[in-house]
N, CA, C and O of each residue as an XYZ file, in Angstrom:
456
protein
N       8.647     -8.541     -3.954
C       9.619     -7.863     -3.111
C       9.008     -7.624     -1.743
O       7.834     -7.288     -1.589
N       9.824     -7.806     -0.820
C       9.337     -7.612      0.691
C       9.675     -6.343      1.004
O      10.730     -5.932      0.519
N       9.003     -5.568      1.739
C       9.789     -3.924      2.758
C      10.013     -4.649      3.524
O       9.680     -5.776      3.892
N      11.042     -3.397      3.914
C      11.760     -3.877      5.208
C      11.047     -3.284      6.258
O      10.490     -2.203      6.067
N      10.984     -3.945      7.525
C       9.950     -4.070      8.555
C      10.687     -2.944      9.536
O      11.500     -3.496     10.278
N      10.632     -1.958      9.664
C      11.887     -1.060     10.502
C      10.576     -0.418     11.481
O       9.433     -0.606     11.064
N      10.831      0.530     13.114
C      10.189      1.241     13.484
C       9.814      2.657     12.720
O      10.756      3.138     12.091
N       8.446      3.468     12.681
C       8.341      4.681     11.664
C       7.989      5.499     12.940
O       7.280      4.938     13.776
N       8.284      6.382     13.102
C       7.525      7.530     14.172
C       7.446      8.482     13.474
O       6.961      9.394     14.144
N       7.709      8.878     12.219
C       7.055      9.772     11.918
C       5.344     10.099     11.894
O       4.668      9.127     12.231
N       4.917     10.791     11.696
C       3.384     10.960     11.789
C       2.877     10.702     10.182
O       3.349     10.950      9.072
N       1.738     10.110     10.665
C       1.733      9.807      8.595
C       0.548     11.348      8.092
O       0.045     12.158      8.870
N       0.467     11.320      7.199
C       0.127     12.064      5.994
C      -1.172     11.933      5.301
O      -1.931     12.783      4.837
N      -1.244     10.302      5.369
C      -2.294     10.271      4.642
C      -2.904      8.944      5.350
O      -1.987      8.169      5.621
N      -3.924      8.550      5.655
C      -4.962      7.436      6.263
C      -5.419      6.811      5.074
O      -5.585      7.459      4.040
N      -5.751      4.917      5.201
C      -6.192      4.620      4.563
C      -7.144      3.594      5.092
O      -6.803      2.800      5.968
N      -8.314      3.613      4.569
C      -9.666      2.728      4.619
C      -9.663      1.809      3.783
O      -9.415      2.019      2.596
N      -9.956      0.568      4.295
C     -10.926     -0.348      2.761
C      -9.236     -0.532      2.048
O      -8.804     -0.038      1.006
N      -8.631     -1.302      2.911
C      -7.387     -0.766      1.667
C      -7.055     -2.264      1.864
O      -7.365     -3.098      2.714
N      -6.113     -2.276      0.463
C      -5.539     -3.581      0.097
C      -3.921     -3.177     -0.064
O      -3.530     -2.017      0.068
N      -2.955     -4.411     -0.397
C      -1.551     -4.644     -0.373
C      -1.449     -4.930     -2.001
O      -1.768     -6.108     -2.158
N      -1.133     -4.323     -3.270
C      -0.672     -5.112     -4.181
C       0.784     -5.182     -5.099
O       1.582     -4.245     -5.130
N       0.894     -5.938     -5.529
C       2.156     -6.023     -6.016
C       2.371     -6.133     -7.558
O       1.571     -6.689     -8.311
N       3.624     -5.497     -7.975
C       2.921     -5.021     -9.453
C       4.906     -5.430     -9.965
O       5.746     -5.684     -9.102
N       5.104     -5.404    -10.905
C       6.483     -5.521    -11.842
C       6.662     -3.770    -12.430
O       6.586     -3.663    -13.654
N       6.827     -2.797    -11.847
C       6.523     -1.232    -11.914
C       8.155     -0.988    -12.263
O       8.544     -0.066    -12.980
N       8.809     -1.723    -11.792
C      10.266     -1.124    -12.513
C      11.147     -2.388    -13.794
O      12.214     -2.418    -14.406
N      10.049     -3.176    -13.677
C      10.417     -3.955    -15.589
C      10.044     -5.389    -14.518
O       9.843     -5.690    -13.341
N      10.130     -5.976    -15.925
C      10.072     -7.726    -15.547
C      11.054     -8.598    -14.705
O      10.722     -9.602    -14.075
N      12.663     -7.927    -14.807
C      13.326     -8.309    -14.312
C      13.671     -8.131    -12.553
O      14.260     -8.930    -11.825
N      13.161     -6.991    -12.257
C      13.360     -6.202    -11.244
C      12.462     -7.097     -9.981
O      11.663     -7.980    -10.295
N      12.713     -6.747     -8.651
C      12.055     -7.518     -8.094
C      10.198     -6.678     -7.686
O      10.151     -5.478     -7.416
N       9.541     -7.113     -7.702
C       7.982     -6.577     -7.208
C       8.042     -5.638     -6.636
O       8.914     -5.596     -5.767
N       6.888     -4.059     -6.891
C       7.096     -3.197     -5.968
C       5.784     -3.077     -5.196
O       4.760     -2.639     -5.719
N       5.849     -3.425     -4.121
C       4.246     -3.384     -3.176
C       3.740     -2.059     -3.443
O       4.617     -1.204     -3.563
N       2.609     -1.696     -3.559
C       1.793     -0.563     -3.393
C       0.310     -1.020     -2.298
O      -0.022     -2.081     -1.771
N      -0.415      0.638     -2.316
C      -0.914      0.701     -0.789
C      -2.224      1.282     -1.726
O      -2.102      2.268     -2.452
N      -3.619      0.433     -1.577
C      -4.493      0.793     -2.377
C      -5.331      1.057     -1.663
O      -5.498      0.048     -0.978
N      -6.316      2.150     -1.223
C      -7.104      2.176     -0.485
C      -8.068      3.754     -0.899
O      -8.050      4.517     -1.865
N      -8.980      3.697      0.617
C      -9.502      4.697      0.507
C      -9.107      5.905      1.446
O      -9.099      5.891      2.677
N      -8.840      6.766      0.758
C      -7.998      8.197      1.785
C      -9.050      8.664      2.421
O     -10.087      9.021      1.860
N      -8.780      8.693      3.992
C      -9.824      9.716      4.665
C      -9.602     10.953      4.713
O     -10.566     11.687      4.935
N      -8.212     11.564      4.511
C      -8.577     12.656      4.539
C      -8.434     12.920      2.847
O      -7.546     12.416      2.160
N      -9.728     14.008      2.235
C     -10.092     14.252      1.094
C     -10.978     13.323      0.575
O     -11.299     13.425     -0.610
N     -11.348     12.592      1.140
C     -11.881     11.350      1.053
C     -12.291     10.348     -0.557
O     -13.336     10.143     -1.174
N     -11.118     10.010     -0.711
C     -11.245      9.641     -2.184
C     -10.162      8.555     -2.706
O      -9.003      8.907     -2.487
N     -10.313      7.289     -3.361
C      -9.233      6.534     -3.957
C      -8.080      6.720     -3.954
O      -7.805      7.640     -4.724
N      -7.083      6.236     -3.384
C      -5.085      6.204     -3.579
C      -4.790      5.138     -3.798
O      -5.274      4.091     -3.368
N      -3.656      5.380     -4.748
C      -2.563      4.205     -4.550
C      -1.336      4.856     -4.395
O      -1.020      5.936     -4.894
N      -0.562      4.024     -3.564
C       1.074      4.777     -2.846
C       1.984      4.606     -3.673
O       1.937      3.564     -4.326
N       2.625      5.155     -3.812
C       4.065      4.932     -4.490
C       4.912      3.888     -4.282
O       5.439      4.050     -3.181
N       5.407      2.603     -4.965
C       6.207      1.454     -3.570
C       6.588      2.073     -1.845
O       7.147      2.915     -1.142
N       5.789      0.905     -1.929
C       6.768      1.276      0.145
C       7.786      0.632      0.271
O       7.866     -0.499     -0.209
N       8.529      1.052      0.767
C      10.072      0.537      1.020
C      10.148     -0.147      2.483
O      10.895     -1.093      2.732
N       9.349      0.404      3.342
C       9.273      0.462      4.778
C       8.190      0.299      5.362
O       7.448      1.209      4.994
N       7.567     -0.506      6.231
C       6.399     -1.101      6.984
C       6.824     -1.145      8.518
O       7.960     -1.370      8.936
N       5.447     -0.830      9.430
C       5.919     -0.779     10.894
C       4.787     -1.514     11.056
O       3.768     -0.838     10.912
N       4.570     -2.911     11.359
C       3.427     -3.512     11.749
C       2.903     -2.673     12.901
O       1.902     -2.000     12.655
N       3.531     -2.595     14.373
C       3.423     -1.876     15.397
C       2.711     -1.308     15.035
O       1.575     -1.675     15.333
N       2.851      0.125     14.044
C       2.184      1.503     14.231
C       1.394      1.613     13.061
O       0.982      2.741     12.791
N       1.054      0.531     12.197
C       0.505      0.357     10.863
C       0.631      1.299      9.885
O      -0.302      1.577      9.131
N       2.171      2.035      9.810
C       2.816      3.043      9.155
C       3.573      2.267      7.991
O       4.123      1.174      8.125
N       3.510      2.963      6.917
C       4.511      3.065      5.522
C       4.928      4.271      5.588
O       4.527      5.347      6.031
N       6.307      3.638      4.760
C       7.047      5.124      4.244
C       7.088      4.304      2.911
O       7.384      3.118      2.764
N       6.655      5.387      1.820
C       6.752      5.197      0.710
C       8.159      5.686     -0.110
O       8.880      6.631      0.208
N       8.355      4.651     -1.398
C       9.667      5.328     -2.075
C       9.781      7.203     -2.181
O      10.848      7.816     -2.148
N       8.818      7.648     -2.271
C       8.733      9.096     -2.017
C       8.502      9.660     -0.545
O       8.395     10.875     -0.379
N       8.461      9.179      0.031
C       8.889      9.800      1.172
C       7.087     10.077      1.749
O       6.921     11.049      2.486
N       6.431      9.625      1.558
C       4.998      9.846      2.092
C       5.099      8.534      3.371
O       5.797      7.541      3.576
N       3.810      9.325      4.108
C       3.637      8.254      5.336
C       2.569      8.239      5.568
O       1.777      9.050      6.046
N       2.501      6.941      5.101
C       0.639      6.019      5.161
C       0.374      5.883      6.606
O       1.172      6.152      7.504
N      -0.872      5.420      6.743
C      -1.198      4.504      7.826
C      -2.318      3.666      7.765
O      -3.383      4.159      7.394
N      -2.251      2.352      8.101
C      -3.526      1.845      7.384
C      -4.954      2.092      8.569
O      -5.018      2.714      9.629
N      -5.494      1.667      8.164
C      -6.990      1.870      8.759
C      -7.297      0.197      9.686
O      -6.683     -0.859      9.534
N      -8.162      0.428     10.386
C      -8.312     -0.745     11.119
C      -9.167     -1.705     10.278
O      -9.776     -2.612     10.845
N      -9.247     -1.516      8.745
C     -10.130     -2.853      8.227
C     -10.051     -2.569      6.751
O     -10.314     -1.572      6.079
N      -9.494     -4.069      6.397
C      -8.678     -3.631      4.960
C     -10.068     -4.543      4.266
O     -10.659     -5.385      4.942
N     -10.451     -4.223      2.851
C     -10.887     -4.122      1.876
C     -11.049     -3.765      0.339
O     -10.054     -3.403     -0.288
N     -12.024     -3.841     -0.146
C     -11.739     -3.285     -1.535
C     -12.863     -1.901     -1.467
O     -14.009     -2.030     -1.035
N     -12.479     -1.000     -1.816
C     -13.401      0.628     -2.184
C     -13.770      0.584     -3.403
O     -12.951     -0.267     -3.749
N     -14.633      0.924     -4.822
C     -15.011      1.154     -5.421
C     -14.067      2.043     -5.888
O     -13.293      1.759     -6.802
N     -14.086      3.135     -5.295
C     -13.142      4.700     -5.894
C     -11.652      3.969     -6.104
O     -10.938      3.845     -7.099
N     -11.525      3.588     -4.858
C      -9.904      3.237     -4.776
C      -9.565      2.076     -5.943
O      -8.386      2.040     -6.294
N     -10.390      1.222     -6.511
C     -10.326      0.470     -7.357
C     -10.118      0.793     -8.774
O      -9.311      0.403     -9.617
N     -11.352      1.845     -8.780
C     -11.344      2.584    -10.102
C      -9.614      3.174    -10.038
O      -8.696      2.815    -10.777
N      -9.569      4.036     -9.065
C      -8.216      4.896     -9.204
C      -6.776      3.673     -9.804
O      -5.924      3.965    -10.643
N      -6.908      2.238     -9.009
C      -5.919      1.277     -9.124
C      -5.976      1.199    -10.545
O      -4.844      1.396    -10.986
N      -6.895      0.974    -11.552
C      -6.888      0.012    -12.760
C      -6.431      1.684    -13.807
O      -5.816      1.773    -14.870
N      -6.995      2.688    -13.004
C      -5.891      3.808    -13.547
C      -4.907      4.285    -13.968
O      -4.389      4.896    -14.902
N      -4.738      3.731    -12.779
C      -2.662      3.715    -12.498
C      -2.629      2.615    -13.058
O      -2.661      2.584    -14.289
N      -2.590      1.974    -12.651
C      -1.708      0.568    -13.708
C      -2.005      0.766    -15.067
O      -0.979      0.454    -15.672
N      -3.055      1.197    -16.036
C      -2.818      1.682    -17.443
C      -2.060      2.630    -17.568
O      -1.488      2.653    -18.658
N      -1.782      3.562    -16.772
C      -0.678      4.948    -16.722
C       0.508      4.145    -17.147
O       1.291      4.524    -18.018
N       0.604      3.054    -16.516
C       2.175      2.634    -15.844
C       2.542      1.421    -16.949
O       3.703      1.116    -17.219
N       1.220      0.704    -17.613
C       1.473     -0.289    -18.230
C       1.404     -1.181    -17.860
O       1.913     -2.057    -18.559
N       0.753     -1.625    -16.542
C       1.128     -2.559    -15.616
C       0.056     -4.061    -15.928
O      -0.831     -4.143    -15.077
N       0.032     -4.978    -16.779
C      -0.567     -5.903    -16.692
C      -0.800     -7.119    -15.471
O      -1.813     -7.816    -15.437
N      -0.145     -7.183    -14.902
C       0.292     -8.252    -13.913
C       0.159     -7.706    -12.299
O       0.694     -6.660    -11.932
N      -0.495     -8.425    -11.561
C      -0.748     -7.988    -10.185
C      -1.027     -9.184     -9.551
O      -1.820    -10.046     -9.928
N       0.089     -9.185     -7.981
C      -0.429     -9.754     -7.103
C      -1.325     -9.545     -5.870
O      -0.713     -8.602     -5.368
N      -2.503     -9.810     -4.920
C      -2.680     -9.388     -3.614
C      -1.847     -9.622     -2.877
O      -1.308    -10.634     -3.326
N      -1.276     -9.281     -1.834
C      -0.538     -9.479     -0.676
C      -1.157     -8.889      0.362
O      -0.417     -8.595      1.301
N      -2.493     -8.588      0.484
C      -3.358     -8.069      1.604
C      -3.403     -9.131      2.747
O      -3.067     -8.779      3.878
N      -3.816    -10.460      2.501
C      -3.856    -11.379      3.622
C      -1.980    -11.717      4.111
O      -1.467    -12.430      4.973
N      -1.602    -11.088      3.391
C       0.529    -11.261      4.061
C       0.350     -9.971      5.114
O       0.807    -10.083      6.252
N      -0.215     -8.951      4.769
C       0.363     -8.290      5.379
C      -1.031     -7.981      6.971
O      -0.983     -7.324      8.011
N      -1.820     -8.654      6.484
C      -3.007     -8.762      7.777
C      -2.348     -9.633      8.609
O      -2.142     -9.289      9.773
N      -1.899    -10.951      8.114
C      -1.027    -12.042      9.337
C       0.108    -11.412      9.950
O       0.674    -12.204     10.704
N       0.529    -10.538      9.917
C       2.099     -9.545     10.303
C       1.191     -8.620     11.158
O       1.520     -8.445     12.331
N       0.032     -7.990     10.657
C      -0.007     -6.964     11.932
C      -1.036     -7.865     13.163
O      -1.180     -7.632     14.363
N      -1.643     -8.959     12.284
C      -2.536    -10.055     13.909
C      -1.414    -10.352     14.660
O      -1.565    -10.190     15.871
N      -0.069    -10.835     14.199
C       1.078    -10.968     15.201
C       1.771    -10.303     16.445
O       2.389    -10.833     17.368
N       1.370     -8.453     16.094
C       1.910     -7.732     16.932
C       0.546     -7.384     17.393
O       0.787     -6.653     18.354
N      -0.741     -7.468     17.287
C      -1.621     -7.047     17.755
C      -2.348     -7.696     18.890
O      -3.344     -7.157     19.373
């Protein structure tokens, strides 16, 4: 599943480091992919993963998540240790066997506006 690419001005909430794009089958097999936002939070400084984002602002490197949170990514995406551990977390919470990256999709979208 793609977000939709809209302007965000809200102020985000939460920062992310070392972070990756992945994509998971979180509302059944049939349903289309829900991106999540895996990284490392600076503030509290410790492993997240986002709730689907619905909404991406290459411009301002903002998400709005299905809950209403507002990411922002960090200037250099990667993999974290913590944030990894926290991912393989959540996806046993959730049941989630199946995952795609979409980190290098969404690095070519913000080299475009950058």
């Amino acid at each position: 599943m793609a977000w939709r690419i809209e302007r965000i001005e809200q102020e985000p909430t939460k920062t992310l480091d070392a972070w990756m794009v992945l994509e998971v089958p979180l509302d059944g097999p049939e349903q289309p992919w829900t991106r999540h936002l895996v990284g490392f939070r600076l503030e509290g400084t410790k492993g997240q993963v986002s709730a689907p984002v619905e909404v991406f602002d290459p411009a301002t490197r903002r998400a709005v998540t299905r809950s209403g949170t507002v990411y922002e990514l960090g200037e250099r995406p990667g993999v974290n240790a913590d944030a990894f551990a926290v991912w393989g977390q959540w996806k046993h919470r959730f049941g989630i066997r199946e995952e795609r990256d979409v980190t290098m999709l969404v690095e070519a979208l913000l080299a475009v506006v950058h």
